[in-house]
C-alpha positions in Angstrom: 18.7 -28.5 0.9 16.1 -26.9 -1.0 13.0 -25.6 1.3 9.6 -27.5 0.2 6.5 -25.9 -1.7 4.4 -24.0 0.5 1.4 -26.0 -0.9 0.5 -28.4 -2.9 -0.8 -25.9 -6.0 2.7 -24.7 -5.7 4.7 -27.2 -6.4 6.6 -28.0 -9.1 6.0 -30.9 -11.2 7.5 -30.4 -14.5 11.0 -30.4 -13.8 11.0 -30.1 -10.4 14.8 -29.8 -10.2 14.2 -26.3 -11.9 12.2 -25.2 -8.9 12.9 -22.9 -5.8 10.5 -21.6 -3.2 12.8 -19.9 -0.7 11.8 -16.1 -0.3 15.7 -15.0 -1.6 14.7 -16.2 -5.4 11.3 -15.2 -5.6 11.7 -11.4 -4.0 14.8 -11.3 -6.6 12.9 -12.2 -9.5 9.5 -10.1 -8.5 12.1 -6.8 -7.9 13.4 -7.5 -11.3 9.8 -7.3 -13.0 8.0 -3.8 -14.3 5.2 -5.7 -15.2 2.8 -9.0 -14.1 0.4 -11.1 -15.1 -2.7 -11.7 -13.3 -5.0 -14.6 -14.1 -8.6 -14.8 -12.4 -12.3 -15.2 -12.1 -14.9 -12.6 -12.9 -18.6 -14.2 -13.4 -17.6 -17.7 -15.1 -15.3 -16.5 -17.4 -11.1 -16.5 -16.6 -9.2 -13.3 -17.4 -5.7 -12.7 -17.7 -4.7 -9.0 -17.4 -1.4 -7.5 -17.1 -0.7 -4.5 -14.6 2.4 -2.9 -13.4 3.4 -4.3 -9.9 6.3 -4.0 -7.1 7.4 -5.6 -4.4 7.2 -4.1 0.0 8.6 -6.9 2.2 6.7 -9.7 2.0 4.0 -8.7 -0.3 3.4 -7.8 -4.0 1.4 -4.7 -4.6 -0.7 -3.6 -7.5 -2.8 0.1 -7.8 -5.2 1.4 -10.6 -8.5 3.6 -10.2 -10.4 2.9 -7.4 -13.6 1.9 -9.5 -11.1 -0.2 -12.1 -12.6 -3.6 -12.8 -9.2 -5.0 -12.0 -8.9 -3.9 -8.7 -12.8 -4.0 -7.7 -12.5 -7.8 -8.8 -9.2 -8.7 -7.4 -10.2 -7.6 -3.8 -10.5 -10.7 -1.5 -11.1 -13.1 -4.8 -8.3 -16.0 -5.4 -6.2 -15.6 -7.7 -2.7 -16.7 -9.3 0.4 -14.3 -10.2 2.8 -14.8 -13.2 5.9 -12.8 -13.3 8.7 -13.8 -16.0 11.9 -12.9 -17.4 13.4 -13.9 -20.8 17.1 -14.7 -20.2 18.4 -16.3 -23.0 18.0 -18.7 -26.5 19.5 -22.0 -26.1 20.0 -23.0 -29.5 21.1 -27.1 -29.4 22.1 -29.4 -32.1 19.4 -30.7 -32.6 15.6 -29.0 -32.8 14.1 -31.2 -29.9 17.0 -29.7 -27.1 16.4 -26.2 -28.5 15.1 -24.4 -25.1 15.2 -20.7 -23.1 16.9 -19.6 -20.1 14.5 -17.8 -18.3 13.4 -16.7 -14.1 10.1 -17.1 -13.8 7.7 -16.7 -10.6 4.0 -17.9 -10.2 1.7 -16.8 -6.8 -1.6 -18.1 -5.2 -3.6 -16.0 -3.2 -6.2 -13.2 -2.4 -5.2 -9.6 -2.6 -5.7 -7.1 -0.2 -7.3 -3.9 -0.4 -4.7 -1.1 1.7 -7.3 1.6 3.1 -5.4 3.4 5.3 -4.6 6.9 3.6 -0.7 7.0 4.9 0.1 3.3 4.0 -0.7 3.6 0.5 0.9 7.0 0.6 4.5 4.8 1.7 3.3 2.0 -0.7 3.0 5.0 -3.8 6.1 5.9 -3.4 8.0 2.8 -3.2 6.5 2.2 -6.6 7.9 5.2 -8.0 11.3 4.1 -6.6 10.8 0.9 -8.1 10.1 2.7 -11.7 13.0 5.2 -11.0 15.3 5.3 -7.7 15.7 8.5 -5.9 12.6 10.7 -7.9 9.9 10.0 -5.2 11.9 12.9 -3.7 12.2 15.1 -6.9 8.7 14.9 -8.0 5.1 16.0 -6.5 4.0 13.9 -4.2 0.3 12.8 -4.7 -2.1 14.3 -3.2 -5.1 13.5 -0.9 -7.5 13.7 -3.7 -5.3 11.7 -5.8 -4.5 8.8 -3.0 -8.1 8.5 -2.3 -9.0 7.6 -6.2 -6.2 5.5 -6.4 -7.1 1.8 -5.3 -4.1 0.3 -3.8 -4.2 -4.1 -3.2 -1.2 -6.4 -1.8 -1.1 -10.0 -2.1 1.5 -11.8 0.6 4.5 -13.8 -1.5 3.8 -16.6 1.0 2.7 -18.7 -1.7 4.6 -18.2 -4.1 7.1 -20.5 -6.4 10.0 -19.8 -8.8 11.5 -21.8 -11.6 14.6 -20.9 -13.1 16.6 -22.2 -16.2 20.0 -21.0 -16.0 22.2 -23.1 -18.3 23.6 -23.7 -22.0 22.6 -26.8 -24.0 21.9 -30.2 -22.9 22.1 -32.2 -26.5 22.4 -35.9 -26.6 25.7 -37.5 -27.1 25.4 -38.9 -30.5 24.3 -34.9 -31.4 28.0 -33.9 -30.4 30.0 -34.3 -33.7 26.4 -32.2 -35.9 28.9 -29.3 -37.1 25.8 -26.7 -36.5 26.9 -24.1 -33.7 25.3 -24.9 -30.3 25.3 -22.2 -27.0 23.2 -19.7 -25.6 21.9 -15.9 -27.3 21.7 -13.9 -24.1 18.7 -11.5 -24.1 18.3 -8.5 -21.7 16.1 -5.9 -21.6 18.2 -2.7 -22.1 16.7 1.2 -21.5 16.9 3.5 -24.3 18.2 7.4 -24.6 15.6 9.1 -22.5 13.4 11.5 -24.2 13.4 14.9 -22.4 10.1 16.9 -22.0 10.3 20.8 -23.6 12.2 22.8 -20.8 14.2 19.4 -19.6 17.0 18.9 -21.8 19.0 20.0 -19.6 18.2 18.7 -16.4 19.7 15.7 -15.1 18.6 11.8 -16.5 16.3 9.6 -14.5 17.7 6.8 -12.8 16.3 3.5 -14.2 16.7 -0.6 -13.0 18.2 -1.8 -16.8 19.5 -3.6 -18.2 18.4 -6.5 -15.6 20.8 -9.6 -16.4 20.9 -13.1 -15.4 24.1 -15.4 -14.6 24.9 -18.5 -16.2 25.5 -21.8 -14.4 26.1 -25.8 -15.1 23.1 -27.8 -16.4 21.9 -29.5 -13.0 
């Protein structure tokens, strides 16, 4: 059985059979993401910015310059979280039952501002792992200077929702016997040759998180 929304914003009402809201899902979509969404309110007006963002336990953290409008805006104001994946086309029969397979995450809350110097020091370099797994121990690490300039926030995932659509075509019956071809394009997001630097062609690759795909299942 399927755990409920944490709250009532949360909750899925469009399609709710498409929803999950147990921690498993949502920390395995946010892990999979480089880059979120942020929607929020600054004087009246709504803003939607994106910002590179990772995941520590039970939290999703942001950083940017310490006197960044993003961060100086974000601190204790609500806000809301979008983090998505494009998995796939689903190209039906007909034009109506075209549709996309897809993971996406949404998250209510208030972020945090981390002030101690040593946490965001941990934090910093579980983003670089994030970005590339095993060079927070090849590169410089950052310095004081550097730490204290950098604005680190979290916001908890305990309100937090996914919705997932994992699954090929769901035409009508009488769209069966259309002879137009009918299944699903997969899409992934797939790294490239890496570029070296001058003086590092011949030094060893960096590691990266692609290509990030998604399994297929039944319609529900």
């Amino acid at each position: 059985m399927k755990p409920d929304a944490p709250s009532p914003r949360t909750q899925i009402r469009r399609k709710p059979q498409r929803g999950h809201y147990d921690f498993a899902t949502i920390a395995a979509i946010v892990d999979a993401a480089q880059i979120c969404q942020i929607a929020f309110n600054e004087g009246g007006s709504v803003h939607c910015l994106p910002t590179a963002c990772w995941r520590v336990g039970n939290h999703l953290y942001i950083h940017g310059a310490s006197n960044s409008r993003l961060t100086r805006t974000l601190s204790g104001s609500d806000c809301s979280v979008c983090i998505a994946h494009l998995d796939g086309l689903v190209l039906a029969r007909s034009a109506f039952h075209h549709s996309m397979n897809f993971r996406s995450v949404v998250i209510y809350g208030r972020f945090i501002a981390v002030d101690d110097p040593e946490e965001k020091k941990t934090v910093l370099a579980a983003f670089v792992e994030h970005i590339s797994p095993g060079r927070s121990a090849l590169v410089r690490p950052a310095s004081t200077a550097e730490v204290a300039g950098t604005a680190v926030l979290r916001l908890s995932l305990d309100e937090a929702a996914a919705k997932i659509r994992n699954w090929g075509v769901d035409d009508d019956a009488e769209d069966l016997d259309i002879p137009v071809w009918a299944g699903v394009v997969p899409l992934q997001v797939v790294a490239g040759t890496a570029i070296p630097e001058a003086g590092c062609a011949e030094m060893a690759k960096p590691a990266h998180r692609f290509p990030q795909t998604a399994e297929y299942e039944s319609a529900p």
